[in-house]
GUTORDO-187824 format. One line per 8 residues: number of its first residue (from 1); their letters; for each residue z, x, y of C-alpha. Coordinates in Angstrom, 2 decimals, always signed. Layout:
NUM	A	Z/X/Y | ...
END
This chain:
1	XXXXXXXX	+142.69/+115.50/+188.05 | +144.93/+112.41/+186.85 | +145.62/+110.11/+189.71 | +148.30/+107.37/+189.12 | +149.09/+104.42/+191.57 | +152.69/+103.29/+191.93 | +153.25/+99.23/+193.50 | +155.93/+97.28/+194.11
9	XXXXXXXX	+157.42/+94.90/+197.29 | +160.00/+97.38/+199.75 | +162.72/+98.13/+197.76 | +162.04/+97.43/+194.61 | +162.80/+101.37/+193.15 | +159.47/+103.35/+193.63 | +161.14/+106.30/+195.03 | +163.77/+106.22/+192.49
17	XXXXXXXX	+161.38/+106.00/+190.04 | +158.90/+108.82/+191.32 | +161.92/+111.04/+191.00 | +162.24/+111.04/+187.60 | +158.53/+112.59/+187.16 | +158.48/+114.92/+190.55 | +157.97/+117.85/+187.96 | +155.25/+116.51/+186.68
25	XXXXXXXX	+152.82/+116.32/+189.51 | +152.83/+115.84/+193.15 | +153.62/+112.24/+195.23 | +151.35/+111.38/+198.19 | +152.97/+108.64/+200.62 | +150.39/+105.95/+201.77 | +153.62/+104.96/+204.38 | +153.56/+108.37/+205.59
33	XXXXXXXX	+150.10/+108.03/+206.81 | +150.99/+105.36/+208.51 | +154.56/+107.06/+209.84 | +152.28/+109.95/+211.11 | +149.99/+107.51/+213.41 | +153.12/+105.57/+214.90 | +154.28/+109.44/+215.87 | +150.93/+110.33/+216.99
41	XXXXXXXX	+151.27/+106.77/+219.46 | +154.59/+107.81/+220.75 | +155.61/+104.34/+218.67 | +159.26/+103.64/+217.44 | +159.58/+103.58/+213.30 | +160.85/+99.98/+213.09 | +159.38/+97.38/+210.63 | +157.20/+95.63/+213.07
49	XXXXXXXX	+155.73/+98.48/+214.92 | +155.05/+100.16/+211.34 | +153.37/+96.53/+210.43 | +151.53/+96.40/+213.83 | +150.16/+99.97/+213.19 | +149.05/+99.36/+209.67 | +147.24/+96.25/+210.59 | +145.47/+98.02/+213.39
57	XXXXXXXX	+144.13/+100.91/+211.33 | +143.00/+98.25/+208.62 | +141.57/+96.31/+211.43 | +139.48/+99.23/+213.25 | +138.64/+101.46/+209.93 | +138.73/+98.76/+207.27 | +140.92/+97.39/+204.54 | +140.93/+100.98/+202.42
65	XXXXXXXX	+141.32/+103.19/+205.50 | +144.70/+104.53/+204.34 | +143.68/+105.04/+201.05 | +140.55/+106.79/+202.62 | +143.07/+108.99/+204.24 | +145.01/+109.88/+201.20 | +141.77/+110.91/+199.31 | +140.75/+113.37/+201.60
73	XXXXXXXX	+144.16/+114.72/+201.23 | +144.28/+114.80/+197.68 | +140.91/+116.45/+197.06 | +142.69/+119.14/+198.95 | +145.91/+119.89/+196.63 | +144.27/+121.30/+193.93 | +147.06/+119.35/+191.65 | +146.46/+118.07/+188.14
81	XXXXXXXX	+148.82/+115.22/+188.93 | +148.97/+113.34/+191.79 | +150.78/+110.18/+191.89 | +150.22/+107.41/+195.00 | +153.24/+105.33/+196.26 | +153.13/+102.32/+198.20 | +149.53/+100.79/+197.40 | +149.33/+97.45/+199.19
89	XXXXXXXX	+145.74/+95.62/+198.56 | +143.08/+95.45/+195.76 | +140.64/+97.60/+198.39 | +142.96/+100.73/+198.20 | +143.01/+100.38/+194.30 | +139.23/+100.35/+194.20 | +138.60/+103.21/+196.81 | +140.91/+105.35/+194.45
97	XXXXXXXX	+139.22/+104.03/+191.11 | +136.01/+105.21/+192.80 | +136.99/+108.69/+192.27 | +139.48/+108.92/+189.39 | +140.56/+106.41/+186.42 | +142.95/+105.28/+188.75 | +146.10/+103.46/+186.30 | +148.57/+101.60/+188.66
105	XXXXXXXX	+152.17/+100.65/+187.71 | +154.20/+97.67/+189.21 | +157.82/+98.09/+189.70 | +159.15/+94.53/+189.74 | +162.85/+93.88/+190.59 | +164.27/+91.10/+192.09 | +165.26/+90.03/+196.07 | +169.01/+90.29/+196.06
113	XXXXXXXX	+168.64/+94.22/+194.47 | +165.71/+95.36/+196.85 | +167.24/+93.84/+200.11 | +170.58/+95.42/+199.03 | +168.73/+98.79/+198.44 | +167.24/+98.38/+201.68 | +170.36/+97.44/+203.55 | +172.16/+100.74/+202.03
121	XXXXXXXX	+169.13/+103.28/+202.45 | +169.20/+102.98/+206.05 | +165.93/+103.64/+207.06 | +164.87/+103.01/+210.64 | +162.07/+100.48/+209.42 | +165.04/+98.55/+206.96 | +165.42/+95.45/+206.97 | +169.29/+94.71/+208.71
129	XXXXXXXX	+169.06/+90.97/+207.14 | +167.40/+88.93/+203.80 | +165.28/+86.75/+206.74 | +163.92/+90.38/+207.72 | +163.41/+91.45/+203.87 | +161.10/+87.96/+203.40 | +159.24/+88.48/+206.79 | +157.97/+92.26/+205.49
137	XXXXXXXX	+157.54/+90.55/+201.66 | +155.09/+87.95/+203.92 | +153.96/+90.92/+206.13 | +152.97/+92.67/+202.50 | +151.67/+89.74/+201.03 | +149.33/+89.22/+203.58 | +147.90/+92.90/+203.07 | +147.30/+91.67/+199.03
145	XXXXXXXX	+150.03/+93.71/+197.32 | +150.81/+90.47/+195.19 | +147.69/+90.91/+193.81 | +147.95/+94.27/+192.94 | +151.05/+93.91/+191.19 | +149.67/+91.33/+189.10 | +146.81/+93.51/+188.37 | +148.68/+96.77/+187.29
153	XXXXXXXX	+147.94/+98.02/+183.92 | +152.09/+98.51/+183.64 | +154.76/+96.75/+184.63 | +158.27/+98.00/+184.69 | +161.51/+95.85/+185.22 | +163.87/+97.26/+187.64 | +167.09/+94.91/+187.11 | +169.41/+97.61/+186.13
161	XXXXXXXX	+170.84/+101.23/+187.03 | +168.76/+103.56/+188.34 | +168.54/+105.79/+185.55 | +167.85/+103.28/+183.63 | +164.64/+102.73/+185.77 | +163.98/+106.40/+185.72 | +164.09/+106.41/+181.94 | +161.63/+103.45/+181.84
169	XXXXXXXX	+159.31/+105.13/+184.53 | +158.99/+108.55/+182.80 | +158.16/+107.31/+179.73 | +155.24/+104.64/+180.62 | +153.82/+107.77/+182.60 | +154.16/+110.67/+179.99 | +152.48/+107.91/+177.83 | +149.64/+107.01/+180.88
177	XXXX	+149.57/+111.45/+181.34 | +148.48/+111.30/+177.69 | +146.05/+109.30/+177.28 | +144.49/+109.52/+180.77
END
C-alpha cells in the first residue's frame, strides 16, 4: 500500500491538486473526520466551531488522534493508493510513517490567491474576510502545520492556473508512485 500526505495552509490548492490524480488512488479527508464529530455534536460547520472541535479531540485523544482515525480507515479500503489531505502537525506525519513510507507534499501559494479561493468556494467554514484567513493561518500554525510544510519531501508552487498546478501535482506523484 503507498500512502502519500498532501499539506498546505486553507486554500492554498490541495483539492485542486488531488483532482488531477483521483484515478490513481483514493483521497481520505483528515477535515472530514473532524466535519463528522461537529455533526455527531449537533455543532454548526463554521471556522471556529471546526477549530474548537479539532482542538478538543487533540486535547482528549492526543495530538495524532485524527490521524489515528484515518488509519483505521485506511487499513480498511483495500486500495493500493491512498492519498491524505489536510495533515496539520509533525505527530500525524509520524503516526502515518509508523505504518507506511509515508512521502508528504507541500502546496505553497501565496495569501492574496488562497483567501480569494476561499472567498469564492463558499464553504460554510470560509473565511468572509483576509483578518479571518490570518486568524485560521494562526489557528493552523498553532496545530504545527508550518512545520510540516517545511518538512515535506516536495514542494509545489501554486502561483498560477489551476491546471497548471494540476500538471505540477501529477507529475511529482507519478514520480513519488514510482519510486515508492
Amino acid at each position: 500500500m503507498k500512502v502519500i500526505g498532501f499539506c498546505g495552509l486553507p486554500g492554498s490548492g490541495k483539492s485542486t491538486a488531488l483532482e488531477s490524480i483521483e484515478e490513481l488512488g483514493i483521497t481520505v479527508t483528515m477535515g472530514d473526520v473532524i466535519r463528522k464529530e461537529a455533526e455527531k455534536r449537533n455543532v454548526t460547520l463554521s471556522s471556529q466551531n471546526l477549530g474548537e472541535i479539532a482542538k478538543d479531540l487533540r486535547e482528549k485523544g492526543g495530538q495524532a488522534i485524527i490521524a489515528e482515525k484515518c488509519v483505521e480507515y485506511i487499513k480498511k479500503t483495500g486500495y493500493d493508493v491512498i492519498f491524505i489531505d489536510g495533515l496539520r502537525s509533525i505527530f500525524e506525519v509520524e503516526k502515518f510513517k509508523r505504518f507506511w513510507r509515508f512521502p508528504v507534499v507541500a502546496i505553497n501559494t501565496p495569501e492574496e490567491i488562497r483567501y480569494k479561493f476561499l472567498f469564492n468556494r463558499g464553504r460554510d467554514d470560509d473565511p468572509r474576510d483576509i483578518s479571518e484567513l490570518k486568524q485560521r493561518d494562526e489557528r493552523e500554525s498553532k496545530f504545527g502545520i508550518i512545520n510540516v510544510i517545511k518538512n515535506a519531501e516536495y514542494t509545489i508552487q501554486n502561483n498560477s492556473t489551476k491546471e497548471e498546478l494540476k500538471i505540477k501535482t501529477r507529475k511529482v506523484v507519478l514520480e513519488i508512485i514510482e519510486n515508492y
